[in-house]
C-alpha positions as CSV (number, residue, x, y, z in Angstrom):
1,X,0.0,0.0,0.0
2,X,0.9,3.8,-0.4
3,X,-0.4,7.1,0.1
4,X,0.3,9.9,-2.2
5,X,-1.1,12.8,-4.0
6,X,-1.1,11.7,-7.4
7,X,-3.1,14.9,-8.8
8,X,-1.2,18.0,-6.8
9,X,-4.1,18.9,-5.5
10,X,-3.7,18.1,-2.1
11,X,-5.8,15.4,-1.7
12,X,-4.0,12.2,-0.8
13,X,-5.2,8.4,-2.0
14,X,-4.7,5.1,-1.3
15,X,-3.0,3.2,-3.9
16,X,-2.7,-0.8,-3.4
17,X,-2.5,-3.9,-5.3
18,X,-5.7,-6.5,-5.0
19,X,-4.6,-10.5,-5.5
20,X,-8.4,-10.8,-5.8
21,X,-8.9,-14.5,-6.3
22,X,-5.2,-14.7,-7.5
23,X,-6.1,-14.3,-11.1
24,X,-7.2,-11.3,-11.6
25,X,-5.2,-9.1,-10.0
26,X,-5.9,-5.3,-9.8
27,X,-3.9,-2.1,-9.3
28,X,-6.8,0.4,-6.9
29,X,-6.8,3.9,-6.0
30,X,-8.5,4.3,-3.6
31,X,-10.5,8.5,-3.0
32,X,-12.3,8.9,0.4
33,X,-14.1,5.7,0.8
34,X,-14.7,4.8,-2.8
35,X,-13.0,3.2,-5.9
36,X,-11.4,5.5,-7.8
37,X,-9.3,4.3,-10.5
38,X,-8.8,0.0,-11.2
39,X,-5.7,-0.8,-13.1
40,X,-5.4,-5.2,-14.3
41,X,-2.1,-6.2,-13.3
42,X,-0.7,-9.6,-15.3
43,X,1.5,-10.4,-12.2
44,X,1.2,-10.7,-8.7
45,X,2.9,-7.5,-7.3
46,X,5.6,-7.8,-4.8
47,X,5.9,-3.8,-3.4
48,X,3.9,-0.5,-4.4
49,X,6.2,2.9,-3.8
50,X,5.0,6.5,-5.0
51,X,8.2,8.5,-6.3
52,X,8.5,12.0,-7.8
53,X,10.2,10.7,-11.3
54,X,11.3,14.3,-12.4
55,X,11.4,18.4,-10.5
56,X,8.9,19.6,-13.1
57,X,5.9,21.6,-11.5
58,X,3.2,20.6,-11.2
59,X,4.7,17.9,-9.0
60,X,3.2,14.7,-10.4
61,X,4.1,11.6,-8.4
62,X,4.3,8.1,-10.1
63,X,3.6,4.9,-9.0
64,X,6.4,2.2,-9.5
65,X,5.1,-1.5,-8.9
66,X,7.5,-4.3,-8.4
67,X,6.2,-7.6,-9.9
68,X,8.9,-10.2,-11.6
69,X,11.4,-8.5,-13.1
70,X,9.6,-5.8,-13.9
71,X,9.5,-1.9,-12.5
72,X,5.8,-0.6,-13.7
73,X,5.5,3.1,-13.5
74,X,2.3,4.8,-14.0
75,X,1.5,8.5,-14.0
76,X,-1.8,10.3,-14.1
77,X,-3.1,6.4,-13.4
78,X,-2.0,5.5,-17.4
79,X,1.2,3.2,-17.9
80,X,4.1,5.4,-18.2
81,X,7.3,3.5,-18.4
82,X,8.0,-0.4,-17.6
83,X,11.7,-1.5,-16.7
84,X,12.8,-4.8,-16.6
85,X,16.5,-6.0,-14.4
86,X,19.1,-7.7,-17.2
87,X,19.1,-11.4,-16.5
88,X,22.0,-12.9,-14.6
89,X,24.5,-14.9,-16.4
90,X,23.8,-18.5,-16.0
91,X,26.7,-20.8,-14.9
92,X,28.9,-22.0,-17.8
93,X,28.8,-25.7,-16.4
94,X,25.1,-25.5,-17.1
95,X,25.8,-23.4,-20.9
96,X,28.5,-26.8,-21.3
97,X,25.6,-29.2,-20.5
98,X,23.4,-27.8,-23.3
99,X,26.0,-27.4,-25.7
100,X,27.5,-30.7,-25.8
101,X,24.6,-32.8,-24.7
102,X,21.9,-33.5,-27.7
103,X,20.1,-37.1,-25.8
104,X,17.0,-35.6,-23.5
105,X,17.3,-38.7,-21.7
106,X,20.9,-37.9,-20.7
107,X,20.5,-33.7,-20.3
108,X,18.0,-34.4,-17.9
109,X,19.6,-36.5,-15.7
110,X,22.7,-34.1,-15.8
111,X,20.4,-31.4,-15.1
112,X,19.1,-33.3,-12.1
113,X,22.6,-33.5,-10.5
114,X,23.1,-30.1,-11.6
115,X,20.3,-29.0,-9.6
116,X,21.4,-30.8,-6.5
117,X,25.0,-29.3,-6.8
118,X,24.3,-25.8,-7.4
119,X,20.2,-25.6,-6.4
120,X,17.5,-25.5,-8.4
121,X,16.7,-21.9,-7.7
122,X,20.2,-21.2,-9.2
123,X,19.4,-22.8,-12.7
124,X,18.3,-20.7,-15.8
125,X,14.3,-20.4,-16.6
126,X,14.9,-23.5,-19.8
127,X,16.4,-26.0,-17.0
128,X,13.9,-25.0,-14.4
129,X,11.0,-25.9,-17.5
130,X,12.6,-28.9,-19.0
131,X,12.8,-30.2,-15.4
132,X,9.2,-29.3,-14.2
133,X,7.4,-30.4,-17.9
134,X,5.7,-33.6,-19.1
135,X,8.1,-35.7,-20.1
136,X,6.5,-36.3,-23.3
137,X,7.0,-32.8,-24.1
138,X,10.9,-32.7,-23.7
139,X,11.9,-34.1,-26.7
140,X,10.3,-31.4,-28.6
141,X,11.1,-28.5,-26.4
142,X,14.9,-30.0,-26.3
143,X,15.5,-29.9,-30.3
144,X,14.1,-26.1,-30.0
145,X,16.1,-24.4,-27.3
146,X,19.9,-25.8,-28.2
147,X,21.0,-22.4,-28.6
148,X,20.8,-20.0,-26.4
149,X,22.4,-17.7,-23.7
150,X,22.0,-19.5,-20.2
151,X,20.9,-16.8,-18.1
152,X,18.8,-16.2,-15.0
153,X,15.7,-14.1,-14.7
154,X,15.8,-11.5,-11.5
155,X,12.9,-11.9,-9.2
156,X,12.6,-8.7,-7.0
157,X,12.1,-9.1,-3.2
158,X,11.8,-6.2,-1.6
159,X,11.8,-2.3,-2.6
160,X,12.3,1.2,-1.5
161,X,12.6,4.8,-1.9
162,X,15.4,6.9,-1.6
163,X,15.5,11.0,-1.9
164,X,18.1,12.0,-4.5
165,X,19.1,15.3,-4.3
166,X,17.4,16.8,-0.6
167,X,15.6,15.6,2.1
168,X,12.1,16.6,0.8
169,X,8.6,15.1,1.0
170,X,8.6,16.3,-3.4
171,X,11.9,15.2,-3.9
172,X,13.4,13.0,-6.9
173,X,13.5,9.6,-5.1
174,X,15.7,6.5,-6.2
175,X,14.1,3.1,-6.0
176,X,15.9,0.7,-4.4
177,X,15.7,-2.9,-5.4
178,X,16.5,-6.3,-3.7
179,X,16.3,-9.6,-5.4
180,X,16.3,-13.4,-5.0
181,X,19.9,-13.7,-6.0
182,X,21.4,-11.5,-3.2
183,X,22.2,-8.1,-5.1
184,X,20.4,-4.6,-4.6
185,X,20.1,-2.5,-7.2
186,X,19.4,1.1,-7.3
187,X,17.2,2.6,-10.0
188,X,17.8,6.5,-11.1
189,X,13.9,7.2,-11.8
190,X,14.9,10.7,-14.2
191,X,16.5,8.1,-16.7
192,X,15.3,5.0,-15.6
193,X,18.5,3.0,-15.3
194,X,20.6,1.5,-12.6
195,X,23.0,3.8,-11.6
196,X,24.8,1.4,-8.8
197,X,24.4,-2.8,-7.8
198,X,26.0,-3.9,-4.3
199,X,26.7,-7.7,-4.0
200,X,25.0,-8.7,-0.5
201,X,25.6,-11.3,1.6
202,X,21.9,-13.7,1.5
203,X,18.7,-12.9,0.0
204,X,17.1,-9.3,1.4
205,X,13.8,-9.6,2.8
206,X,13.3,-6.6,4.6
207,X,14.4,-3.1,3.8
208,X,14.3,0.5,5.1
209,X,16.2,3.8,3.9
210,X,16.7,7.3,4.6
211,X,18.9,9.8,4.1
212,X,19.9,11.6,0.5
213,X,21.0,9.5,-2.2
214,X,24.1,11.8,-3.5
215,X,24.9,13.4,0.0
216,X,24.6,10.8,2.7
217,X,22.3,8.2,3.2
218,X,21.5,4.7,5.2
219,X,19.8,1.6,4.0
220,X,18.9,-1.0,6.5
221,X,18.8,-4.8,5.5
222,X,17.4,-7.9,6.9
223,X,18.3,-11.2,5.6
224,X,16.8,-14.7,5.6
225,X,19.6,-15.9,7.6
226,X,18.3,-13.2,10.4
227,X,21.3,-10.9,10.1
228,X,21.5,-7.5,9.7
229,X,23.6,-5.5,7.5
230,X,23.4,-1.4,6.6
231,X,24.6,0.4,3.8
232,X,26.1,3.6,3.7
233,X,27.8,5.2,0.7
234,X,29.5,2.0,-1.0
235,X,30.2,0.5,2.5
236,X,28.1,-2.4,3.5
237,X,28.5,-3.2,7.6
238,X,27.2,-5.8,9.8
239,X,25.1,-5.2,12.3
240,X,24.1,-7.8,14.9
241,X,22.4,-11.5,14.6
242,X,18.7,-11.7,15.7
243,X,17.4,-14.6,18.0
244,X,14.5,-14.7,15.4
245,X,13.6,-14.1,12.0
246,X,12.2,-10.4,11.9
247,X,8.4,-9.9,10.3
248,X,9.1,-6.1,10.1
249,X,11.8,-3.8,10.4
250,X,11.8,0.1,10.8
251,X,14.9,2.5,10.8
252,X,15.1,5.3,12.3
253,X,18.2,8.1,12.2
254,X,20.1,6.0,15.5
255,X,18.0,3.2,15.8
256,X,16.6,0.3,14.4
257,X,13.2,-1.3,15.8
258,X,12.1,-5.2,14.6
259,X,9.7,-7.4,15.2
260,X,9.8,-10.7,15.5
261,X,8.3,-14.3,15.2
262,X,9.1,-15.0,18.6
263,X,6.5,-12.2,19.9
264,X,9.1,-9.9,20.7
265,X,10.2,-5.9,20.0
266,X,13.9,-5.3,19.9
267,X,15.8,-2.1,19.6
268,X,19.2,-1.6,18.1
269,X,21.7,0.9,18.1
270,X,23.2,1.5,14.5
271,X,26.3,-0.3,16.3
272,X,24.1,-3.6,17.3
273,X,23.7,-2.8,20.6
274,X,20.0,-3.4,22.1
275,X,18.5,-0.7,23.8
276,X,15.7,-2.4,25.1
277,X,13.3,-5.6,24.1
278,X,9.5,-5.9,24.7
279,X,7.6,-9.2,24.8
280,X,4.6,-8.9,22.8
281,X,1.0,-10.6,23.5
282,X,1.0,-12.6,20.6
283,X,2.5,-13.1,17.4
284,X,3.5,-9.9,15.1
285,X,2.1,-10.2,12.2
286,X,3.0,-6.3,10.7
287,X,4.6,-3.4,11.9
288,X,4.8,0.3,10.7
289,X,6.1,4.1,12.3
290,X,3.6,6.6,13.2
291,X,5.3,9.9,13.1
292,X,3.0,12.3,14.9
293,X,5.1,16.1,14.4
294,X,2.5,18.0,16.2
295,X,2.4,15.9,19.2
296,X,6.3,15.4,19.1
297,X,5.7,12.2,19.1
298,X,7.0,8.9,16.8
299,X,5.2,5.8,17.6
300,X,5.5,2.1,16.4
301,X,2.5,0.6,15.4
302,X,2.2,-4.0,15.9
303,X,-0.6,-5.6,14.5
304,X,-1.1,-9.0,16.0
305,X,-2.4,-12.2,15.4
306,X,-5.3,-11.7,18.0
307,X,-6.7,-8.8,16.1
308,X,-5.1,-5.7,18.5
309,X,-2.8,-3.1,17.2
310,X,0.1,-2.0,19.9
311,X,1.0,1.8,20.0
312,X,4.4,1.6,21.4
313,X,6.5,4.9,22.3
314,X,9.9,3.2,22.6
315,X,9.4,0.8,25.4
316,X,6.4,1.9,26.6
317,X,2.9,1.0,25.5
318,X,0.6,4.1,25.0
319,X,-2.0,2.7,23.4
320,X,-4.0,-0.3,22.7
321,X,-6.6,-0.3,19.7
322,X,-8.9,-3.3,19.2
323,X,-10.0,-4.7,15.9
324,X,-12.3,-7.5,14.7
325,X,-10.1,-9.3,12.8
326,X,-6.1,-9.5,12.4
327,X,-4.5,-7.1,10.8
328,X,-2.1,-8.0,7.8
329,X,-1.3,-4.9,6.3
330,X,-1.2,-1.1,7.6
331,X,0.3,2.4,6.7
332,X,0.1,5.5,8.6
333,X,0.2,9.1,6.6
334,X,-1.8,11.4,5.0
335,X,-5.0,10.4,3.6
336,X,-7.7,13.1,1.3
337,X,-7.2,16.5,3.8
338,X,-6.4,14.8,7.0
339,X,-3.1,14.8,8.2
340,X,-2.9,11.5,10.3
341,X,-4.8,8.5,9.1
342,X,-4.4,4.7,10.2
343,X,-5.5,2.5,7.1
344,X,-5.3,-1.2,7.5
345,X,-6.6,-4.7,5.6
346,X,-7.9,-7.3,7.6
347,X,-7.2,-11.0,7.1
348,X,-11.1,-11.0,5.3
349,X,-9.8,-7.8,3.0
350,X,-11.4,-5.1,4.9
351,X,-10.4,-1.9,4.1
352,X,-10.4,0.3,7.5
353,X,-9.5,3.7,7.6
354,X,-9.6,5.6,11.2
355,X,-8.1,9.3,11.7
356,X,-6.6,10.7,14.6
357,X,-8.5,12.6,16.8
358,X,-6.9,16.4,17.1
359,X,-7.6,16.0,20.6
360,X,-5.9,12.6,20.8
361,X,-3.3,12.3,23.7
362,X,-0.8,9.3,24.5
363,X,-0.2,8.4,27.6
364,X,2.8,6.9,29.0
365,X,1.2,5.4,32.1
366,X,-1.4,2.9,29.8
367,X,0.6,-0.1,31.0
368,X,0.5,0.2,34.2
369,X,-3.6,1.5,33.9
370,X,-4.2,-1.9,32.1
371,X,-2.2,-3.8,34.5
372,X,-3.8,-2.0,37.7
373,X,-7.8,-3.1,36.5
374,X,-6.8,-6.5,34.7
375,X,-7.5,-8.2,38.2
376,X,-10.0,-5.9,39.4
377,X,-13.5,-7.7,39.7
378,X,-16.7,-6.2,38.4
379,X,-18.6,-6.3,41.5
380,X,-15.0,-4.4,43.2
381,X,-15.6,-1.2,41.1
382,X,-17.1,1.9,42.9
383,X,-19.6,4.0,41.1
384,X,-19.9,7.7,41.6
385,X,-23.0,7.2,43.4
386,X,-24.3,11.0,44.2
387,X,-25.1,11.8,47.8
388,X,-28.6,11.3,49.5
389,X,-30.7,13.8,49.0
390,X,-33.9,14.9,51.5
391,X,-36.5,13.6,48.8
392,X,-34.5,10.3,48.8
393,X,-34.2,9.9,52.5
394,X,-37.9,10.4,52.2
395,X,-38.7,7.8,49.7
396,X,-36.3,5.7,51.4
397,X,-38.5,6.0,54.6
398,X,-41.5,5.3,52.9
399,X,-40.4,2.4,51.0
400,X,-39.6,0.8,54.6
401,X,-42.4,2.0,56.2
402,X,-45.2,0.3,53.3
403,X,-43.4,-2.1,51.6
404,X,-46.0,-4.1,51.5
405,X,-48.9,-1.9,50.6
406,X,-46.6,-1.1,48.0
407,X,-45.6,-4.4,46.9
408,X,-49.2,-4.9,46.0
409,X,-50.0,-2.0,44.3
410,X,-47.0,-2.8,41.7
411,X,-48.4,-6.3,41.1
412,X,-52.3,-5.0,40.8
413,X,-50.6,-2.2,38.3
414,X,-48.9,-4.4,36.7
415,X,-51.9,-6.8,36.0
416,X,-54.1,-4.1,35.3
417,X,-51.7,-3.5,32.0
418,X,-51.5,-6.6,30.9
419,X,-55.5,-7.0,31.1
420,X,-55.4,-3.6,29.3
421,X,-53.3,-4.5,26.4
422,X,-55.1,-7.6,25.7
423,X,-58.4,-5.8,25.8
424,X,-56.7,-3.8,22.9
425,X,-55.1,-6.3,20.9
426,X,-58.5,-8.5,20.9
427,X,-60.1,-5.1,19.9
428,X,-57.4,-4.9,17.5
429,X,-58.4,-8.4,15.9
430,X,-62.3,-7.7,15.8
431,X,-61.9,-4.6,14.2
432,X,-59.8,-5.8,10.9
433,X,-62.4,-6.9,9.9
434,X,-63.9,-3.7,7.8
435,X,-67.5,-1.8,8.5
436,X,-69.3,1.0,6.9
437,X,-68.1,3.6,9.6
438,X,-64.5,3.2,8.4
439,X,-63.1,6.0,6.5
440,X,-61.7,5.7,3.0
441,X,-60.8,8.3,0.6
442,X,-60.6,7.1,-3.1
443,X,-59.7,8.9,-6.0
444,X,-60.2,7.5,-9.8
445,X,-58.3,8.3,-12.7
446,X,-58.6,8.0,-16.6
447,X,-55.4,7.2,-18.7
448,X,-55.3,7.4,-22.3
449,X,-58.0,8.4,-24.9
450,X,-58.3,4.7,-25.8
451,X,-58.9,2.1,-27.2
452,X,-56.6,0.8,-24.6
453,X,-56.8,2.9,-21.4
454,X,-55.8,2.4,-17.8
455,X,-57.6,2.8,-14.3
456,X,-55.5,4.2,-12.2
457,X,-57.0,4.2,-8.4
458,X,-55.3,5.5,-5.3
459,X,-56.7,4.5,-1.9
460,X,-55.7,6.3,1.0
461,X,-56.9,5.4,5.0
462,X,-58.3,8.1,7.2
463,X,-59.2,6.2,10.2
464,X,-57.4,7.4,13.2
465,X,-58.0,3.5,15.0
466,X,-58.5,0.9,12.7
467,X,-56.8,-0.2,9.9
468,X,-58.4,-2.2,6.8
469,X,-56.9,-5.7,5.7
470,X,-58.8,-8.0,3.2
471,X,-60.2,-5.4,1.2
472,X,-60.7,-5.7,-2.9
473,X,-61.6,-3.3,-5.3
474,X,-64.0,-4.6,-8.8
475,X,-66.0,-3.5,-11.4
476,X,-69.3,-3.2,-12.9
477,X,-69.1,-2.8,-16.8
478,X,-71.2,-3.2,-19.8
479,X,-69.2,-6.6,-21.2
480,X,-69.7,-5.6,-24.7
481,X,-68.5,-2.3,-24.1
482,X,-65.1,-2.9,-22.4
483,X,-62.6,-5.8,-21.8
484,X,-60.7,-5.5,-18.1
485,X,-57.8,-7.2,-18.2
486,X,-57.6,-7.7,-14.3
487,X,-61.5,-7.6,-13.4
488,X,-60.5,-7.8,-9.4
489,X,-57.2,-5.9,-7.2
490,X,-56.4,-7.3,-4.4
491,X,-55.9,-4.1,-1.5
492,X,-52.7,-4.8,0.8
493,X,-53.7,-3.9,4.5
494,X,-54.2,0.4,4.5
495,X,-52.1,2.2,7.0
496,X,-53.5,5.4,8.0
497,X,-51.6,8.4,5.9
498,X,-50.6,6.3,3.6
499,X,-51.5,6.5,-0.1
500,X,-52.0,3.0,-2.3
501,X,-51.9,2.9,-5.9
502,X,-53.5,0.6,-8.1
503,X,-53.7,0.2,-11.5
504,X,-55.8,-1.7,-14.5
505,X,-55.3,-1.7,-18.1
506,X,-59.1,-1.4,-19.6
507,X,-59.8,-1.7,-23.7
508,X,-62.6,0.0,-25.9
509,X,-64.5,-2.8,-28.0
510,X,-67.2,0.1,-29.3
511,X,-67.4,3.3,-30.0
512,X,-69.7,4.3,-27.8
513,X,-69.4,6.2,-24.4
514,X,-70.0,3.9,-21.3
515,X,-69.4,3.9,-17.3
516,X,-67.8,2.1,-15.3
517,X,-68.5,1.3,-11.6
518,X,-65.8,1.0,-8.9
519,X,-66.2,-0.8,-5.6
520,X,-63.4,-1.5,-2.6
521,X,-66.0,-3.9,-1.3
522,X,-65.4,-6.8,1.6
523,X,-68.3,-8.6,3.0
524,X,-69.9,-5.9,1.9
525,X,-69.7,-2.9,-0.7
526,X,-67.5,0.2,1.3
527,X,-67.0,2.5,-0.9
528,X,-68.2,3.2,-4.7
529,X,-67.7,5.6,-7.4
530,X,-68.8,6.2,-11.4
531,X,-66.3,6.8,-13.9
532,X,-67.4,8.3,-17.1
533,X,-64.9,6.9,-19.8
534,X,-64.3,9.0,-22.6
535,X,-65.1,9.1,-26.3
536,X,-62.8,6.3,-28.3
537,X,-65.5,6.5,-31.5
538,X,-63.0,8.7,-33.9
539,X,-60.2,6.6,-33.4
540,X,-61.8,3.1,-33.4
541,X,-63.0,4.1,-36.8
């Protein structure tokens, strides 16, 4: 996910990548609370980064998606650029196995050993498909690929951004890019090439930045190993060895803060020193920095496995925010005109977007509040119970004093109401059914000049007690005269105030002028009225 103003207009959206079902996946901006722009993406995207790709005004951010290979950049929400990584040269053992080995029975058992000496991850894209096809379908595939260059495909890891030229929110930023065989490359977004590649020590799964690209700069690294490396200039350092594999790692200008799969959050000095560690609840399942300038204030944001997001300042918990389902996913940032904004995706793909409150405060002594009450019983906690008045103390008194003269007037009241209300639902019942007193307004109209008209009718109840049900409306006609094509309308029950509409579609067989009679009748005839049909003779002829 990323936020960003993509139209310099200072109103920020939520750009992120949808696996969907895992086919179609979808690039989705995201404006307020609803779908702005929806992008198809062929490949399953591995990072999302906005980055200002030129110092042209107005400022016009991009967004670069990592899937494969590939870099896509789009701008105004159109495809702008793609760049793909060069392949890595293949080994030359495997470019000698191809060359001098023509029997597909034979080049695929070298391959097999191949594999186990080297790994199968390390063998070019035609070994990894000769080995994985039908075997029926090697022959073929064999005879077709003899020559070629052995090379290896890059599959990108990890990415991020890095200002260029000055530490500015609408700076130029470099993007850099980890991949699967242990290099990080950096991307110059002006020209779109790579404008440095650092060998690393394992494959980068985590990575954080800041700094300026060309005046100094830090880029944090956590391997698969669980080691720690930074970068600065051309110089890459180790840092320290965690206990256990980090899910998230944030850097900070002295520190770095990771969280890990043994429900704990460390702190490092730059040097690997820990300042601190926290045991977590439960397992950490994201992590991401809430920078808060107006408060002074830079938090760390866990989400865990049991649905609860942990507001950390340092060491100290200052906040605890509940959520229905676990969290996978969160950033923290600017979002439409509000400055702070917590957007996360639940494990079900809930999209939940919560702003600070201005009048938010943090609290350093949360822990110890929680910890205080977590043993304190329900029945232990005090209300503010106001003091007794001279009306109460007399109540009180009285209470005591004819407790049971009161006793039975509550259960003689309270007898009296249900007696009441059955009185009036029995009342109720009898009176459904519909009498000549009732109150109906109908009004009749004519539509059309014919031959085919329609009867429109609109019932309305103006009885203040009862309401109608099982009422129908009919007809009385002259047969040769007209043709109804629905003779009797079912009424549904009237409430009072409200009006009813009910239509019929009536047809002209002479031309002659007739009337037509219409009843709302139930066991008996309620209501009636005469409608005087108009003259159809000049166009039946």
């Amino acid at each position: 996910m990323a936020l960003s103003d993509l139209n310099a207009d200072n109103d920020y959206k939520l750009i992120l990548g949808d696996f969907g079902n895992g086919i179609q996946v979808k690039l989705k901006v995201y404006k307020g609370t609803s779908l702005n722009v929806e992008l198809p993406l062929l490949t399953q995207p591995v990072a999302i980064v906005c980055l200002y790709t030129d110092r042209t005004d107005p400022r016009i951010p991009g967004i670069a998606v990592a899937t494969g290979s590939n870099v896509l950049v789009y701008r105004n929400c159109r495809p702008y650029f793609k760049f793909t990584l060069p392949p890595q040269e293949g080994s030359s053992l495997e470019a000698d196995v191809w060359s001098e080995i023509s029997n597909a029975d034979q080049l695929i058992q070298v391959l097999k050993d191949l594999s186990l000496e080297l790994g199968f991850t390390n063998l070019s894209s035609p070994s990894q498909n000769v080995l994985l096809m039908d075997p029926s379908l090697r022959d073929e595939f064999i005879s077709s690929n003899t020559h070629f260059m052995i090379k290896k495909q890059m599959v990108i890891t990890c990415v991020t951004t890095l200002r260029k030229y000055a530490d500015n929110d609408r700076d130029v930023s470099c993007v850099l890019l980890a991949t699967e065989s242990a290099q990080l490359f950096v991307m110059d977004p002006e020209t779109f090439t790579l404008v440095n590649e650092f060998k690393l020590p394992d494959v980068c799964c985590n990575i954080a930045a800041y700094g300026v690209y060309l005046v100094e700069y830090c880029v944090l690294m956590s391997f698969r190993n669980g080691s720690l490396f930074a970068l600065r200039g051309n110089s890459l350092r180790y840092i320290t060895q965690l206990f256990s594999l980090p899910v998230s790692i944030n850097l900070f200008t002295n520190k770095i803060v990771t969280a890990n799969m043994d429900s704990s959050l460390s702190c490092y000095n730059m040097k690997g020193r820990k300042y601190w560690a926290v045991k977590l609840p439960d397992n950490p399942l994201y992590m991401t920095d809430i920078l808060l300038s107006s408060f002074a204030l830079h938090l760390i944001a866990v989400a865990l496995s049991k649905g609860n997001i942990y507001f950390y300042n340092d060491s100290t918990l200052v906040h605890v925010l509940t959520t229905l389902e676990p969290i996978y996913s969160m950033i923290f940032g600017k979002y439409g005109q509000e400055e702070h904004a917590l957007i996360s995706i639940s494990s079900s793909g809930a999209l939940d977007i919560r702003l600070l409150k201005r009048t938010a405060q943090f609290s350093n002594d949360y822990a110890s509040y929680i910890q205080h009450n977590a043993g304190i019983r329900p029945h232990d906690i005090k209300f503010l119970v106001p003091k007794k008045s001279k009306l109460f103390l007399e109540q009180s008194l009285r209470e005591r004093q004819k407790c049971r003269e009161m006793h039975t007037w509550f259960h003689h009241s309270w007898t009296s109401l249900k007696v009441l209300t059955s009185e009036s639902y029995i009342s109720a019942l009898h009176n459904a059914s519909v009498t000549h007193n009732e109150s109906l307004k109908m009004i009749v109209e004519v539509v059309g000049l014919g031959p085919r008209m329609k009867i429109r009718m609109i019932l309305q109840n103006m009885s203040p007690n009862i309401v109608p049900v099982d009422l129908k409306v009919t007809f009385i006609y002259e047969p040769k005269l007209y043709v109804l094509h629905n003779p009797i309308l079912y009424v549904p029950m009237l409430v009072r105030g409200t009006k009813y509409f009910l239509e019929t579609f009536v047809t002209c067989q002479m031309p002659v002028v007739g009337l037509i009679r219409v009843l709302v009748v139930s066991s008996a005839v309620l209501l009636s009225t005469t409608v005087n049909m108009p003259d159809s003779a000049g166009i039946l002829e």
